[in-house]
C-alpha positions as CSV (number, residue, x, y, z in Angstrom):
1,X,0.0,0.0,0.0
2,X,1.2,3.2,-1.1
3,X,1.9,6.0,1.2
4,X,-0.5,9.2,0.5
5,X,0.2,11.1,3.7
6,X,3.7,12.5,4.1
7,X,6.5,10.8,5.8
8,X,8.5,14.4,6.4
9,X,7.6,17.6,7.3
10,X,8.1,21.3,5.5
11,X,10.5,23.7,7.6
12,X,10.8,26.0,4.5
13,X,7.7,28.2,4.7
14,X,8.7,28.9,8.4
15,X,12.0,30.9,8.0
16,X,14.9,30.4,5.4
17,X,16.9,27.7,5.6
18,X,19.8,27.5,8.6
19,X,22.6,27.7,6.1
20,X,21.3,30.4,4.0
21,X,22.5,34.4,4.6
22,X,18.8,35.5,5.0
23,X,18.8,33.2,8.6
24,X,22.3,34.4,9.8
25,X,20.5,37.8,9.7
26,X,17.1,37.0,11.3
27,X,19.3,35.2,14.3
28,X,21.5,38.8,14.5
29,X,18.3,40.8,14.6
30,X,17.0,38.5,17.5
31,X,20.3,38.9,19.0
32,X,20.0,42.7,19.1
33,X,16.3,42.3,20.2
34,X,16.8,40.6,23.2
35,X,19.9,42.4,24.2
36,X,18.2,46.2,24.2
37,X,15.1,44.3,26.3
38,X,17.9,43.6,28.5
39,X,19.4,46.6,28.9
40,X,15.5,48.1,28.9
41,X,14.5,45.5,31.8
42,X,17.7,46.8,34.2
43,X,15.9,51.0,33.9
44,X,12.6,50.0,34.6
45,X,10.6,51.6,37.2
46,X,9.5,50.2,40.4
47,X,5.9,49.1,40.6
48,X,3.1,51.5,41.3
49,X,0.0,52.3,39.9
50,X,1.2,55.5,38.4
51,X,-0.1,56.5,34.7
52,X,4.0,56.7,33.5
53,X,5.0,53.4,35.2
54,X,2.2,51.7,33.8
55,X,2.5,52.5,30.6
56,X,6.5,52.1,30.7
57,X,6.0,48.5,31.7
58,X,3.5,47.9,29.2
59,X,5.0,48.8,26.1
60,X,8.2,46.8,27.7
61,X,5.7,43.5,28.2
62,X,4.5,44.3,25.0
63,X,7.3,43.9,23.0
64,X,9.2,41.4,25.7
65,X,5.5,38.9,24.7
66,X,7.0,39.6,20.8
67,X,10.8,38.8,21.2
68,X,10.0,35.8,23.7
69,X,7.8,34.5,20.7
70,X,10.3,35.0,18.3
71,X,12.9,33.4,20.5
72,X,11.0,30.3,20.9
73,X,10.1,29.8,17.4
74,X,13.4,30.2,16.1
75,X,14.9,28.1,18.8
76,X,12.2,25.4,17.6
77,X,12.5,25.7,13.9
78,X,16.2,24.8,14.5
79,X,15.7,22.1,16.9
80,X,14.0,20.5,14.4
81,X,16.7,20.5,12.2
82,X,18.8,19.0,13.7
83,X,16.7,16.6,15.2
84,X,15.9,15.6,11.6
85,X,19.8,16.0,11.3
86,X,21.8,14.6,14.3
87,X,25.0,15.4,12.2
88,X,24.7,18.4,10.9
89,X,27.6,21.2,12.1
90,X,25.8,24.1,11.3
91,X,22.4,23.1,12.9
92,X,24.7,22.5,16.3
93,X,26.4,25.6,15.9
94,X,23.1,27.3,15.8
95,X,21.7,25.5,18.8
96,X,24.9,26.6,20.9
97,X,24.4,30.3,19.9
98,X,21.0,29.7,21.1
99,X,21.6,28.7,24.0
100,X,23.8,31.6,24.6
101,X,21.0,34.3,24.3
102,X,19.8,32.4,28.0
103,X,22.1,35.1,29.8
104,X,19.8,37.7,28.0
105,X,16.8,36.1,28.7
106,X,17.1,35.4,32.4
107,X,18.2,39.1,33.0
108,X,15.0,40.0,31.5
109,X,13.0,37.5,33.4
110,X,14.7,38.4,36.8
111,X,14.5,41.8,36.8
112,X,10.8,41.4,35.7
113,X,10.1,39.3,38.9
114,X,12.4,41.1,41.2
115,X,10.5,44.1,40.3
116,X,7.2,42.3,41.3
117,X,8.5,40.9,44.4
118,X,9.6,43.8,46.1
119,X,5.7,45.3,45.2
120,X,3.2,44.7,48.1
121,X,0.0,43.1,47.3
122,X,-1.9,46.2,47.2
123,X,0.2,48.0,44.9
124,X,0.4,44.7,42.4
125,X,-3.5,44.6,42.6
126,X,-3.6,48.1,41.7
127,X,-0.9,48.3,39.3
128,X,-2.5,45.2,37.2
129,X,-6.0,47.0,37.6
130,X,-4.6,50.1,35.6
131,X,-4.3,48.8,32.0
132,X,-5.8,46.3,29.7
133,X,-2.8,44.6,28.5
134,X,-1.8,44.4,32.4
135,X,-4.9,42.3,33.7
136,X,-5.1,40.2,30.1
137,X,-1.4,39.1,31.6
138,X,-2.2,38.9,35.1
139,X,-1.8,35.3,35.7
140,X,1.8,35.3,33.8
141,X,2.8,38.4,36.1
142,X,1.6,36.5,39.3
143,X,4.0,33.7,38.2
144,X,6.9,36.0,38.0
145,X,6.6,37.3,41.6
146,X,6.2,33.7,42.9
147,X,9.6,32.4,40.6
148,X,11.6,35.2,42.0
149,X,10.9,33.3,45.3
150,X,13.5,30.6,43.4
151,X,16.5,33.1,42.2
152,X,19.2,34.2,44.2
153,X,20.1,37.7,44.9
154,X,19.8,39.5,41.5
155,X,23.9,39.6,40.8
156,X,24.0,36.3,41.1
157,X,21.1,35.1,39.4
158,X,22.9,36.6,36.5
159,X,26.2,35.6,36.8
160,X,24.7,32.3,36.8
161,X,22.9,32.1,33.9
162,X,26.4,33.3,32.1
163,X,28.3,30.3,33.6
164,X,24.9,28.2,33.0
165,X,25.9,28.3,29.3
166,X,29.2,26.5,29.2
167,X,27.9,24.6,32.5
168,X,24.7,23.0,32.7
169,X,23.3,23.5,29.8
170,X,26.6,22.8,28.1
171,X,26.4,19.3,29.7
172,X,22.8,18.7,28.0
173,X,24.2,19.2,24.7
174,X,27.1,16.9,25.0
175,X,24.4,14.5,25.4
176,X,22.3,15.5,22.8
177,X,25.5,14.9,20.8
178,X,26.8,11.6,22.3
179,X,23.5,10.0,21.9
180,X,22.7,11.4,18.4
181,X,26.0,10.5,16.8
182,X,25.6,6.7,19.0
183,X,25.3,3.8,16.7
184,X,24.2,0.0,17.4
185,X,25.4,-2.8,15.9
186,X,22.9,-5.5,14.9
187,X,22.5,-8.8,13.0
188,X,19.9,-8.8,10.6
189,X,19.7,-11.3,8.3
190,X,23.3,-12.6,9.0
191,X,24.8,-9.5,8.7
192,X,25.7,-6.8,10.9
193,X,24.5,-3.3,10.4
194,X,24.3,-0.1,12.2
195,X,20.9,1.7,13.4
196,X,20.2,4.8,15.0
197,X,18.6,4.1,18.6
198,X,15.5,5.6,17.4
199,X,15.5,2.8,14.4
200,X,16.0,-0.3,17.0
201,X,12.9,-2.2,17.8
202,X,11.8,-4.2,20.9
203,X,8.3,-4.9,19.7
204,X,8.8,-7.3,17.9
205,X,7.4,-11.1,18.0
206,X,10.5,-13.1,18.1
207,X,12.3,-12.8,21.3
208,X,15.4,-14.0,20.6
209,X,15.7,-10.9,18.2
210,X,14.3,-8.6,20.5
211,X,16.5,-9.8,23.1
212,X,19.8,-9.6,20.4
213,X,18.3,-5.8,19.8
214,X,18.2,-4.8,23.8
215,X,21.8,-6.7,24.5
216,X,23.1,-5.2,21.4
217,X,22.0,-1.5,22.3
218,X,22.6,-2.1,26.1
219,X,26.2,-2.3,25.0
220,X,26.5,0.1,22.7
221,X,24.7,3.2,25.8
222,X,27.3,1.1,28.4
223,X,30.3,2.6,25.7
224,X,29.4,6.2,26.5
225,X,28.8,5.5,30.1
226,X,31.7,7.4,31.8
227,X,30.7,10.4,29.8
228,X,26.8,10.3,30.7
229,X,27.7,9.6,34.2
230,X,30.0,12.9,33.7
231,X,27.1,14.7,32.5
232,X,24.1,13.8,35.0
233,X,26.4,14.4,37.4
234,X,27.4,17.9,36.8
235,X,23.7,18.6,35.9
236,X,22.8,17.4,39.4
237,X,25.2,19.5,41.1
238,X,24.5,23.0,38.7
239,X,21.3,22.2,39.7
240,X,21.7,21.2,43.5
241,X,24.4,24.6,44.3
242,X,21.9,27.0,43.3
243,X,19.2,25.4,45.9
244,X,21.5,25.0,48.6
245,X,21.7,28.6,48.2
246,X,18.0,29.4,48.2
247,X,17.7,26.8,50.9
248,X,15.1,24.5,49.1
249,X,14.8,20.7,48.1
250,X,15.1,19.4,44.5
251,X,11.8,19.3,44.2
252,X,11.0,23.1,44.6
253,X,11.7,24.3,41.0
254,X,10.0,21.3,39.0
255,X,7.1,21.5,41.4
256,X,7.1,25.1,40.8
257,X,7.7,24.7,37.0
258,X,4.8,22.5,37.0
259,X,2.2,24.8,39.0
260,X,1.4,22.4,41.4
261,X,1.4,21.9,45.3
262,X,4.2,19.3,46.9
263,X,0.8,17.7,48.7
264,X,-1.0,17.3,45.0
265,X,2.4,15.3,44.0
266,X,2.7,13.2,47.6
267,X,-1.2,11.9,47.1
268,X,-0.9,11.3,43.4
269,X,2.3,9.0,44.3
270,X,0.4,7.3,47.5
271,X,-2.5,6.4,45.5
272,X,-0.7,5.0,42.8
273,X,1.8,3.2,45.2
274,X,-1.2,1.8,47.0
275,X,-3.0,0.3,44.3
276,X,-0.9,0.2,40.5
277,X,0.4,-3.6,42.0
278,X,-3.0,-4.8,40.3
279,X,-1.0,-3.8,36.7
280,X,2.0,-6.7,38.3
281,X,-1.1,-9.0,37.8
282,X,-1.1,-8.4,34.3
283,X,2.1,-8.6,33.6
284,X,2.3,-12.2,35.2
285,X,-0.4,-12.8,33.0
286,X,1.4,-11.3,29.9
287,X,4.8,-13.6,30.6
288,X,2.4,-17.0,30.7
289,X,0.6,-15.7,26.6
290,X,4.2,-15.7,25.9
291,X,5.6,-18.9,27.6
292,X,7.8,-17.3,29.4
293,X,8.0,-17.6,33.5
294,X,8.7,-13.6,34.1
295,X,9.1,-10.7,31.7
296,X,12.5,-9.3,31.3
297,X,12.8,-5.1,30.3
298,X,12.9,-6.1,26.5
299,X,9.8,-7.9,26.5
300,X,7.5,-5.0,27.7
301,X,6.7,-3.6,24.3
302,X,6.2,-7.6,23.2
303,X,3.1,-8.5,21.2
304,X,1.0,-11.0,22.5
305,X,1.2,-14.2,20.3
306,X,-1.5,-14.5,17.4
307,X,-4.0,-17.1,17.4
308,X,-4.4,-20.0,14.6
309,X,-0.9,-19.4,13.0
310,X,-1.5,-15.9,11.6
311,X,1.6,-13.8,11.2
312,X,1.9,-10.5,12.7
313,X,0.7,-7.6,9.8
314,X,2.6,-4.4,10.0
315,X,0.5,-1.0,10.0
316,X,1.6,1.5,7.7
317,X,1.7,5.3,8.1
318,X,-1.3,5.3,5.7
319,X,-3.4,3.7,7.9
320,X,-2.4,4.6,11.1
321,X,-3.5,8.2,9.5
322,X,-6.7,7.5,8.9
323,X,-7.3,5.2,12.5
324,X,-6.5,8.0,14.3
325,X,-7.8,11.0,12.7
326,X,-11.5,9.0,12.5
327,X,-11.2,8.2,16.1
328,X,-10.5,11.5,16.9
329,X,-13.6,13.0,14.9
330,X,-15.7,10.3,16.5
331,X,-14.8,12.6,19.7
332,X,-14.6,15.9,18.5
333,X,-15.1,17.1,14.7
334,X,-12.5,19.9,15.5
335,X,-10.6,17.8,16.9
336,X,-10.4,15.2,13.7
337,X,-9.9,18.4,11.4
338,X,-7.1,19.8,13.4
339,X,-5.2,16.0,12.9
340,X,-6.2,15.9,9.3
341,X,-4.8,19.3,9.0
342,X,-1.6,18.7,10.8
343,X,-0.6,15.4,8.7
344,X,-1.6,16.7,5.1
345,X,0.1,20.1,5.8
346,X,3.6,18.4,6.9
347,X,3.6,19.0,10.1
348,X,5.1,15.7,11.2
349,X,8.5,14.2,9.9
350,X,8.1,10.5,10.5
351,X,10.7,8.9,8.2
352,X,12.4,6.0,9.2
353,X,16.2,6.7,8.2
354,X,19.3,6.8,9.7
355,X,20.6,10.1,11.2
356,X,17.6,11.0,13.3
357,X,17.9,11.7,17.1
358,X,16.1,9.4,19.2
359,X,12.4,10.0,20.4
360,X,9.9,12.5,19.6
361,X,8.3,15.4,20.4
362,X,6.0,18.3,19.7
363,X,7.3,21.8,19.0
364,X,5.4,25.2,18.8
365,X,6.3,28.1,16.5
366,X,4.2,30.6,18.4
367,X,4.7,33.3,15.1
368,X,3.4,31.2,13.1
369,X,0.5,29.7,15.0
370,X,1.8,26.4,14.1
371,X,3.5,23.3,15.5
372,X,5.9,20.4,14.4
373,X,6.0,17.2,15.2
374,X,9.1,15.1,14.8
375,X,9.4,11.0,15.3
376,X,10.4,7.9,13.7
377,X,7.6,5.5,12.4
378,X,8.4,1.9,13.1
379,X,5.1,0.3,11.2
380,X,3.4,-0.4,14.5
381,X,0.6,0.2,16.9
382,X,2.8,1.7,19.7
383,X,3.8,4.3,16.7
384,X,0.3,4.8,15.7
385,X,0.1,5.6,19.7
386,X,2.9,8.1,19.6
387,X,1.6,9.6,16.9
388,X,-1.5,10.2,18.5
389,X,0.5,11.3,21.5
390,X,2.1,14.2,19.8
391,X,-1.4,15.2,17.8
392,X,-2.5,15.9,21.1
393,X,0.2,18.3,22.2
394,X,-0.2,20.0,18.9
395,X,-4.0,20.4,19.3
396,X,-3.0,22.1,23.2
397,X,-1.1,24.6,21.4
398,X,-3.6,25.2,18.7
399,X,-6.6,25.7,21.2
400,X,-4.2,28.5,22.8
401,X,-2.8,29.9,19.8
402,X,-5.5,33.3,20.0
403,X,-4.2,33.6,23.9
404,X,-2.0,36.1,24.8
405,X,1.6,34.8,23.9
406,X,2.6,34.8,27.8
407,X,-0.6,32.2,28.6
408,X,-0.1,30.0,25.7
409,X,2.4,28.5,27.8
410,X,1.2,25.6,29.9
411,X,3.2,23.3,32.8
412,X,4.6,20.0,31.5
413,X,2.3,17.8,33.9
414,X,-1.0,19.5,31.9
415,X,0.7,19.0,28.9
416,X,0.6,15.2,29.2
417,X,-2.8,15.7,29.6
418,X,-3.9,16.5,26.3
419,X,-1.2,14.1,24.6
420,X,-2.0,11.1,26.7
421,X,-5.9,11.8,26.4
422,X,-5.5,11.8,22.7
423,X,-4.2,8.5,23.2
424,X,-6.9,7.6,25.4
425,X,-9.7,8.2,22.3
426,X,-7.5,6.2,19.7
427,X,-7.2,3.7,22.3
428,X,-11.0,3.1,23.0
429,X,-12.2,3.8,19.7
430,X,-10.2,0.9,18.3
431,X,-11.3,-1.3,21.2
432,X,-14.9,-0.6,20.6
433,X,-14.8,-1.0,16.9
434,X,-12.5,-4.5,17.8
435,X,-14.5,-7.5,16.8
436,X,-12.7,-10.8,17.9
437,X,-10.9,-11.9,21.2
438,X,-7.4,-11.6,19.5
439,X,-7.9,-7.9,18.5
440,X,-9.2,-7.1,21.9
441,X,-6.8,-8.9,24.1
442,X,-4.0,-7.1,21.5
443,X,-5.7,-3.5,22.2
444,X,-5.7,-4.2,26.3
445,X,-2.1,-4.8,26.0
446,X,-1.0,-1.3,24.4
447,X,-3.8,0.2,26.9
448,X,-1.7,-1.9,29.7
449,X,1.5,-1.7,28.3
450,X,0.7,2.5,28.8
451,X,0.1,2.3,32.3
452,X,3.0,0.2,32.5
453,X,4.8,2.9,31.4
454,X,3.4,5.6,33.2
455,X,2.4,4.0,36.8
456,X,6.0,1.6,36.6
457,X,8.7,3.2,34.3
458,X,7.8,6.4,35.0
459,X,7.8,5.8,38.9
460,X,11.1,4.5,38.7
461,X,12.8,7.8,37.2
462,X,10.8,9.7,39.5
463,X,12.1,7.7,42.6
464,X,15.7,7.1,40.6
465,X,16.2,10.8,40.4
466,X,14.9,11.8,43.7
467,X,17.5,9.3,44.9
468,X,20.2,10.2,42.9
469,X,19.8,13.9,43.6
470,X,19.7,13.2,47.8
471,X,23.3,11.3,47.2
472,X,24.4,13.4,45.0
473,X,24.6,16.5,47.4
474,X,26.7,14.6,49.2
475,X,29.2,14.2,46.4
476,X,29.7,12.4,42.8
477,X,28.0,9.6,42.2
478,X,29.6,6.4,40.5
479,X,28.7,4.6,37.2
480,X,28.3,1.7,39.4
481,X,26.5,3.7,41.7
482,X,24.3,5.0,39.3
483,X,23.2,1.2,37.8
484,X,22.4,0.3,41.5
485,X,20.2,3.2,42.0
486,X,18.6,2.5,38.8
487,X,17.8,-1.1,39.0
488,X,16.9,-0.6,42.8
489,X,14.3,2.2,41.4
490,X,12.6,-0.1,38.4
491,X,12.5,-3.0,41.7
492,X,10.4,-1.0,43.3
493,X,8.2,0.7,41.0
494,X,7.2,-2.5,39.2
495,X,6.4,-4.6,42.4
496,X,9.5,-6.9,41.8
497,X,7.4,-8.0,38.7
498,X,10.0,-8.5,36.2
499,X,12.8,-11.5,35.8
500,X,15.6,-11.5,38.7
501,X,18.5,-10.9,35.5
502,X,15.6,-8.9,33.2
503,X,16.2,-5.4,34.9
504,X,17.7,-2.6,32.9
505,X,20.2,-0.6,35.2
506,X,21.7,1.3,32.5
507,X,18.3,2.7,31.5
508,X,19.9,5.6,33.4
509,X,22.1,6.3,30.6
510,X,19.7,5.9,27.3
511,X,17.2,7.9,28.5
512,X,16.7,11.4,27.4
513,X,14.9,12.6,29.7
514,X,17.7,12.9,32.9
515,X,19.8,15.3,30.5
516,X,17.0,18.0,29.5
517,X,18.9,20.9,31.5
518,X,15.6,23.2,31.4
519,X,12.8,20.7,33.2
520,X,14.3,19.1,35.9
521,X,12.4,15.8,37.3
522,X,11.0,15.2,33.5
523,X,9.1,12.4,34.7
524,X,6.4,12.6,37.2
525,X,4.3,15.0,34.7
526,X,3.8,11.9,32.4
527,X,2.0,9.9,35.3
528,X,0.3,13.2,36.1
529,X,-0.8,14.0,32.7
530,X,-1.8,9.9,32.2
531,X,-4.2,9.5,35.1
532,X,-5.9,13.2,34.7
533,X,-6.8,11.7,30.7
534,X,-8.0,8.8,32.2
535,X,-10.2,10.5,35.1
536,X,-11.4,13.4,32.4
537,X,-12.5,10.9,29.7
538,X,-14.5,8.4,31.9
539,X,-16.9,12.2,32.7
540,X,-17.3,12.7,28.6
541,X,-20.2,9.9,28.9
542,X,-22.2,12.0,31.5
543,X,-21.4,15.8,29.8
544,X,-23.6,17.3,27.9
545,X,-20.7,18.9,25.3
546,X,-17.7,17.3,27.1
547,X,-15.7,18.8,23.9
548,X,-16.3,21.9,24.4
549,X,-15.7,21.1,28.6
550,X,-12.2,19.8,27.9
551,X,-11.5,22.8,25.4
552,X,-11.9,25.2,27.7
553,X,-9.6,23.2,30.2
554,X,-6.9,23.2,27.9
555,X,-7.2,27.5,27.9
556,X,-7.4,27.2,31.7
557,X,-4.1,25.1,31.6
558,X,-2.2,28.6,30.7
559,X,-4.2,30.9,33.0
560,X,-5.0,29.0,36.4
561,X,-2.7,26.5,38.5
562,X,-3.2,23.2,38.2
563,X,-4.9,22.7,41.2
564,X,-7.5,25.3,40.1
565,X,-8.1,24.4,36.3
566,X,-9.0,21.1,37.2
567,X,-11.8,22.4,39.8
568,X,-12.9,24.6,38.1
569,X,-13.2,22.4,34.5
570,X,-14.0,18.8,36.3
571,X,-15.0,19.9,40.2
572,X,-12.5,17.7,41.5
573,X,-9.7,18.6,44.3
574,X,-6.5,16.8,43.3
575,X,-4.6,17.0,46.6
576,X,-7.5,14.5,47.9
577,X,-7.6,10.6,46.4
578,X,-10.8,10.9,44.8
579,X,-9.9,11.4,41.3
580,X,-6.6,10.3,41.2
581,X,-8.3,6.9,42.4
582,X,-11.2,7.3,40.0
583,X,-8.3,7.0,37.4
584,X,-6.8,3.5,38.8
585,X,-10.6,2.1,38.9
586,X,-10.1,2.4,35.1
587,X,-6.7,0.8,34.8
588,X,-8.1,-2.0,37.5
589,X,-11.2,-2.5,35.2
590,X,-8.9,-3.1,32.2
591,X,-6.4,-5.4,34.0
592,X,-9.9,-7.5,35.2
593,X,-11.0,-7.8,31.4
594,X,-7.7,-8.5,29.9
595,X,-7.6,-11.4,32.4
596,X,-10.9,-12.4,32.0
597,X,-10.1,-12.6,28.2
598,X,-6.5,-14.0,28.4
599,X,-8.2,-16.8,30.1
């Protein structure tokens, strides 16, 4: 079957092309952009209600909302290049002198929320009060005098962005560029070839080939070891000086990046601790379809084994295309037309080729009122997933892209919401529409196989990290270290469910996520985002336009904290159990029936 949907995406109608003259010039101009803001930002005038200080600060937020745009849509169009480009000099180059405008950008941010901080209450509410553009904003500004509450004294702040450049955020890169230029060696067909880590499967049927595939890239992440273990370190400790300084835990700036209360995070983990064992129960059940006694790490993404002889069918682009933008219109008509509109516009660069970084994500080009996704389509239903996945980032952004440019932004954890929801309607609509045993017994699996990821994997970064980061205040923490922490972690998190040799203790080094310098703790948001889909599409049944209910949520997400856009879009209070265990019900329900069908 021929492709008709487009396998890469179009960069070109965005801005000219990286190596062209009319770019170098467009990046000089931004340079000079941000720099006068800078220099701006350090005259202007404490915070009263006065007509001349209002008016000074809005023409500054005014054109600070336009630069901060541009910034981020640059910075995106180029990530994508060399995402699509792992190689490429010039597209590095540019993501270095990127990264060097941060100095800029944090001495515009702090002396923004320094000049809040020092304002009383009264004079805020009254200063906000005095002009349009001020109380559209309010929310963003209210976030600025909180994060000043995370900087250190205003000298330093900006000394430290300076030395964050060639220090933390310089260790990010060298990942980005170990792991990108990182080849694996394996046997296909006799012979030996190289892949990409993006381009190495563990979903496939055979498990001596998906067990070759893990050893095989195993070996090739234990290679760069010393240098990763170089790099989380010194992350870490960046990280870890700054909040000895401000004299807060590790968890203060993610919690605070995420707009959420410590107590909101503590019962979300205690619910799921209490109760995701039921999902170790399915896994058992998983390792007897597939004759083995336990799973091992490589067998997670493992399809179950197909009834009466038939071989496993391989789902093209094509179709997973049209599966997922009918299930999405099944939901929501705008919601089908945005997906349509994404995919036959070239938004998405899904091309399976060597060269490509590893994972995927969702960008936004805020100027453009556009987004671009970038992944690697493997022929399969967990790619038809991811796909999906991304979609529903894409839609968050679109929803928001009329919102003032400082409340299009949205926290990581509500983020996940709109992605893994999107899942959540492919998901169902394919179970629904399933017609035999096989197909829904194969559908259960990807469903459980998710909340394997989110309530298990997931947990076991979240508690890896939080344990790596208490050792590592005390000091520098081995490669050997490191393994131990990380097989300890995945132990617990999956309830000792998995083989007593099937662990993965180097997972620590593969995955992405530990190096991101600018979100600290990129974990917990998934298991966040995950159960708040789950919770908010079991009410769609009972809603009289649930569309237009979770719509409206997804505006909320750049305007309220989390706490509040979830009461006041569902009614529920997420620092009590209720919905977090109205959410595991679901997962429960879905372990029961794949049990009752395995059977």
């Amino acid at each position: 079957m021929s492709e008709r949907y487009p396998l890469n995406w179009e960069l070109d109608s965005l801005y000219p092309h990286p190596e062209s003259a009319e770019f170098r010039t467009i990046v000089e101009q931004l340079k000079s952009v941000l720099s006068r803001l800078a220099e701006t930002s350090d005259r202007l005038p404490a915070i009263d209600p006065a007509a001349a200080t209002v008016s000074a600060w809005s023409v500054f937020l005014n054109q600070h909302a336009d630069a901060y745009a541009e910034f981020s849509a640059i910075n995106a169009f180029i990530g994508c290049h060399a995402a699509a480009d792992a190689a490429n000099k010039t597209y590095q180059r540019f993501e270095g002198e990127l990264s060097a405008l941060s100095p800029l950008k944090s001495q515009i941010a702090t002396n923004i929320e320094f000049a809040f901080q020092t304002a009383s209450d009264e004079t805020f509410v009254r200063f906000i009060a005095a002009e349009p553009f001020l109380q559209e904003n309010a929310y963003f500004l209210e976030l600025c005098r909180r994060c000043a509450n995370l900087r250190l004294p205003k000298e330093q702040e900006l000394l430290a962005a300076e030395l964050d450049v060639d220090g933390l955020h310089a260790w990010g890169r060298v990942y980005d560029r170990l792991s990108g230029g990182l080849r694996i060696a394996i046997q296909e067909r006799g012979e030996i070839v190289e892949r990409s880590p993006g381009q190495v499967q563990f979903d496939m049927p055979q498990r001596p080939v998906r067990e070759n595939n893990f050893y095989a890239a195993d070996k090739a992440w234990a290679s760069l070891s010393d240098s990763c273990a170089e790099a989380i370190n010194h992350i870490a400790g960046s990280r870890l000086s700054k909040y000895r300084r401000l004299g807060v835990d590790h968890l203060a700036a993610p919690l605070h990046q995420n707009h959420m209360t410590r107590e909101t995070l503590d019962t979300m983990w205690s619910t799921v601790t209490t109760r995701k064992c039921c999902v170790a129960d399915y896994l058992k059940k998983k390792a007897e379809l597939l004759g083995v006694e336990r799973l091992s790490w490589f067998d997670q993404q493992a399809p179950l084994p197909l009834q009466s002889g038939i071989g496993n069918s391989e789902l093209s682009y094509d179709e997973a295309c049209v599966l997922t933008i009918n299930a999405f219109s099944e939901f929501s008509p705008e919601l089908g037309n945005f997906a349509r509109m994404a995919i036959t516009e070239k938004w998405i660069e899904v091309e399976d080729r060597p060269g490509k970084r590893q994972g995927g994500f969702c960008t936004d080009m805020p100027t453009r009122k556009q987004s671009r996704i970038f992944m690697t389509f493997t022929r399969s239903n967990d790619s038809m997933s991811t796909l999906a996945h991304e979609l529903g980032h894409a839609y968050h952004t679109w929803v928001l892209r009329d919102q003032p440019v400082f409340h299009r932004d949205y926290p990581m954890n509500l983020a996940e919401t709109a992605s893994t929801f999107a899942e959540s309607v492919l998901a169902e609509s394919r179970l629904s529409a399933a017609s035999s045993r096989q197909e829904k017994l194969e559908i259960l699996d990807g469903m459980l196989s998710d909340s394997v990821s989110f309530l298990m994997n997931i947990h076991a970064r979240f508690i890896f990290e939080d344990r790596f980061h208490q050792e590592r205040a005390a000091g520098e923490v081995s490669v050997t270290r490191l393994g131990e922490l990380m097989k300890a972690a995945q132990q617990e998190a999956y309830c000792d469910a998995l083989a007593e040799d099937g662990w993965n203790p180097n997972f620590w080094i593969s995955k992405l996520h530990f190096y991101i310098t600018d979100w600290p703790f990129y974990n917990f948001p998934y298991t966040f985002g995950y159960l708040l889909s789950l919770g908010t599409y079991s009410l769609a049944k009972d809603a009289v336009d649930f569309p237009r209910q979770f719509r409206d949520f997804l505006i909320a997400t750049g305007c309220q904290d989390t706490e509040a856009a979830v009461e006041s879009s569902f009614g529920y209070d997420l620092r009590q159990p209720e919905f977090w265990n109205r959410s595991l019900d679901i997962i429960e329900q879905r372990v029961q029936k794949f049990l009752e069908l395995a059977d």
